[in-house]
C-alpha atoms as an extended CHARMM CRD file, in Angstrom:
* protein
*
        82  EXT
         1         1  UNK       CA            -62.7790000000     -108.7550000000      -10.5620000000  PROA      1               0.0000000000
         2         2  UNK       CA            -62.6470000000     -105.6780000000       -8.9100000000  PROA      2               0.0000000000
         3         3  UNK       CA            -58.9330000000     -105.6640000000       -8.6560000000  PROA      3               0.0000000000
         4         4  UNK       CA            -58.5670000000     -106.3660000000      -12.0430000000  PROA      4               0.0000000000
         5         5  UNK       CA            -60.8780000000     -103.3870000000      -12.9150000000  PROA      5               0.0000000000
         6         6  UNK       CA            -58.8240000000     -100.8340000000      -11.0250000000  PROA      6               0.0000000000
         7         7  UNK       CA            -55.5420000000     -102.4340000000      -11.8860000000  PROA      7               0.0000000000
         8         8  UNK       CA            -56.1150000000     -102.0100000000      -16.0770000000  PROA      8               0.0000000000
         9         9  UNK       CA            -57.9670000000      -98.2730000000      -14.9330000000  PROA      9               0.0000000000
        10        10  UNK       CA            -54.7860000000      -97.2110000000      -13.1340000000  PROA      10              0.0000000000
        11        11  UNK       CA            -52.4870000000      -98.5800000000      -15.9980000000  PROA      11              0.0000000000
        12        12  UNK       CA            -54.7550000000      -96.4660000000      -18.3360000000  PROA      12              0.0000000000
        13        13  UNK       CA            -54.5140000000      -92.8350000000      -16.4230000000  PROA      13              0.0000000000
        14        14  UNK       CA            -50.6390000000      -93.8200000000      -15.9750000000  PROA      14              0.0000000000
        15        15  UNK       CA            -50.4070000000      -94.3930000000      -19.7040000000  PROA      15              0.0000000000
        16        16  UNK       CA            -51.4970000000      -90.5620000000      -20.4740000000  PROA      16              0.0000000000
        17        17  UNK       CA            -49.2520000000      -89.4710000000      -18.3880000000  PROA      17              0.0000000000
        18        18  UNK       CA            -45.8350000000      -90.7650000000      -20.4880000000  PROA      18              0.0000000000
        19        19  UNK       CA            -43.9100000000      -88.2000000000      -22.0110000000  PROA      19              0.0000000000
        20        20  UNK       CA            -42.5810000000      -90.2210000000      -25.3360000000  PROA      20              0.0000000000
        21        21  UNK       CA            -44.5310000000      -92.2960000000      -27.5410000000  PROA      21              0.0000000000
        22        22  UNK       CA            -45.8700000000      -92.3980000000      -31.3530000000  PROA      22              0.0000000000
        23        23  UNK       CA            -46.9910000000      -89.0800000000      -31.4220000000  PROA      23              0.0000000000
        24        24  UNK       CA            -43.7630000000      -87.4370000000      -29.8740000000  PROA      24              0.0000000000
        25        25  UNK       CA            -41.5670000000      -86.5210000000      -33.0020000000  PROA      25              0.0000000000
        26        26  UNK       CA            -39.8090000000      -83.8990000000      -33.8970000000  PROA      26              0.0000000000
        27        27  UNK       CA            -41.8560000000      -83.0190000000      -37.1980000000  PROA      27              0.0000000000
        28        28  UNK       CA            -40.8090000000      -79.9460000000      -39.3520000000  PROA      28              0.0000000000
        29        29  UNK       CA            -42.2590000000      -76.4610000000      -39.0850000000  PROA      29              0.0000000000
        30        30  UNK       CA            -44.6820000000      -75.8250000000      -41.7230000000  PROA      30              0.0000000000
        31        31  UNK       CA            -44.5670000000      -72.3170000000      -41.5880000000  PROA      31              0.0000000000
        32        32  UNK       CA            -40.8340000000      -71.7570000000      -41.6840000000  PROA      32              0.0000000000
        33        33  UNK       CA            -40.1910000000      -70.7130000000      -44.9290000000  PROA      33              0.0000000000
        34        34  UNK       CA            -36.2460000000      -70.8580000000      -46.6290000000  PROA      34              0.0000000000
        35        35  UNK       CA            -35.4710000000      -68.8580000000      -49.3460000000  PROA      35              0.0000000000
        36        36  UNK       CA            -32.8360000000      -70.2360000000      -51.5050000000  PROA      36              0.0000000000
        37        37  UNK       CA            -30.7850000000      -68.9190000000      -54.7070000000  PROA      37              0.0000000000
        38        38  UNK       CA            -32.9580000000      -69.1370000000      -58.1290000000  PROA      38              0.0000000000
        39        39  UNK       CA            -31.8580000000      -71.5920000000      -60.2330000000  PROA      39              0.0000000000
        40        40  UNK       CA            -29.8950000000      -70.1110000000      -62.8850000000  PROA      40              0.0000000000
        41        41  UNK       CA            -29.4080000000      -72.2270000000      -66.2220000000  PROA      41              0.0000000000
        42        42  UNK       CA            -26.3370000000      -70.9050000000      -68.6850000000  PROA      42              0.0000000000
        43        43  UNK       CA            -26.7100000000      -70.5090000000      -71.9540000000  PROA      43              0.0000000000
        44        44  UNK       CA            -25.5650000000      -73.1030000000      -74.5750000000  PROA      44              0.0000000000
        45        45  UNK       CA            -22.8500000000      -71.2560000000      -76.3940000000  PROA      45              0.0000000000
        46        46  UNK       CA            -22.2830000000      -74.2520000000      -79.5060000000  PROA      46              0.0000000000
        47        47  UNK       CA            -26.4240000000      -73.2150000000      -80.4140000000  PROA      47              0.0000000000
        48        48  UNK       CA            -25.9810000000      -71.0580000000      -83.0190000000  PROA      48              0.0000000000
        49        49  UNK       CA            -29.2430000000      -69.1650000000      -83.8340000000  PROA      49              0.0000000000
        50        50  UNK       CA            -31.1830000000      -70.3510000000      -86.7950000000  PROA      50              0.0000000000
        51        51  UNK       CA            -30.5490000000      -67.7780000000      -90.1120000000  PROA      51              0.0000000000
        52        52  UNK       CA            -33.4040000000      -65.8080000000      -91.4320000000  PROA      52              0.0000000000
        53        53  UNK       CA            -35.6340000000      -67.6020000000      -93.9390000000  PROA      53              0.0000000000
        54        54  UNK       CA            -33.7900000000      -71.0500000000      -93.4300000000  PROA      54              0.0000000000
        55        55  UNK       CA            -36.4650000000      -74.2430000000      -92.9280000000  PROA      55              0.0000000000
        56        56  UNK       CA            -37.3580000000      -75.2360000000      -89.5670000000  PROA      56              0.0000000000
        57        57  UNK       CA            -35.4440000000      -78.0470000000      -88.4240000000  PROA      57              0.0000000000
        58        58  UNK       CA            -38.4000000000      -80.2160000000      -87.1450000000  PROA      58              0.0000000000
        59        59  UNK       CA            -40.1910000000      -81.1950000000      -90.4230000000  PROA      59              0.0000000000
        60        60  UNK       CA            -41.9770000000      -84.1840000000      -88.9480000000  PROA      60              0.0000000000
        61        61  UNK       CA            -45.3880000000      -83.6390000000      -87.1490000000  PROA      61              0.0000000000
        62        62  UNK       CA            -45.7290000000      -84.7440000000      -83.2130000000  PROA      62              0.0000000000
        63        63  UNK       CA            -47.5740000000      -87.3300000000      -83.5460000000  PROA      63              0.0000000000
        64        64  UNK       CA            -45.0960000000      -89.2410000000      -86.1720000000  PROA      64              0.0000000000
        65        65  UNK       CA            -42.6490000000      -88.4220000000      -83.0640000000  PROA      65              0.0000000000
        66        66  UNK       CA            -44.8370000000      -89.5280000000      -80.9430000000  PROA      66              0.0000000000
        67        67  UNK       CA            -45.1590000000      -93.0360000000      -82.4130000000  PROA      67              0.0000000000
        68        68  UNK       CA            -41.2970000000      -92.5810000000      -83.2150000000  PROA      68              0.0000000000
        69        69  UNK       CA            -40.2880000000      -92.4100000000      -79.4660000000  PROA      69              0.0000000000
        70        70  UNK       CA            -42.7680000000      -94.8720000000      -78.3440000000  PROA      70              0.0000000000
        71        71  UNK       CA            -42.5410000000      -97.5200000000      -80.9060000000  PROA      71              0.0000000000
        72        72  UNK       CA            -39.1280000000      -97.1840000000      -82.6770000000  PROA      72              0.0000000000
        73        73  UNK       CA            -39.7270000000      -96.4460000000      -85.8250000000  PROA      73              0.0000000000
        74        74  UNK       CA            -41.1800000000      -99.5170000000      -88.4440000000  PROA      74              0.0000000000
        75        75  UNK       CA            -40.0940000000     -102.9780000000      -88.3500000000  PROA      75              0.0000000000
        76        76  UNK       CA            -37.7420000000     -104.3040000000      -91.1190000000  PROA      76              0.0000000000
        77        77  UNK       CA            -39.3640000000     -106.6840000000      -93.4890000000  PROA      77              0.0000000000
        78        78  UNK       CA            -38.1000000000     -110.2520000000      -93.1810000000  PROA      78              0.0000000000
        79        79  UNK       CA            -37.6350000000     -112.3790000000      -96.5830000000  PROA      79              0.0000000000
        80        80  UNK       CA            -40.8600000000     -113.7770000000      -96.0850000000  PROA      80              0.0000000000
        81        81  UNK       CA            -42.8270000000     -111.0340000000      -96.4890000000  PROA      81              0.0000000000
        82        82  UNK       CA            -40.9280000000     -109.5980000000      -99.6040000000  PROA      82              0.0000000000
């Protein structure tokens, strides 16, 4: 019993002493900070700007949209209902 005893406490000292395992990665620097170019967006050259006094071109509310985009719009009667 005694044998056993030292045998798993040797295996256990041993096993601190390994140099790879789970917690030897190469993990990235958190402090290393990389500056990169600013994203630059060009300008949309067929948008004309809207004239003075003209009407906005969204006339529905965002909710109506909302339902639009969602839902698709109403369903088309069937001859049943008619």
């Amino acid at each position: 019993m005694r044998k056993i005893l030292g045998v798993v406490a040797v295996g256990a000292l041993l096993s601190g002493c390994a140099s790879g395992g789970l917690f030897n990665r190469n993990s990235p620097d958190e402090f290393q900070v990389t500056r990169l170019a600013p994203l630059v967006v060009p300008p949309d050259f067929a948008l004309v700007p809207p004239a003075a006094g003209s009407a906005q071109a969204q006339s529905a509310d965002s909710s109506t949209q909302a339902l639009q985009a969602m839902f698709g719009g109403p369903a088309p009667r069937s001859g049943a209902e008619n």
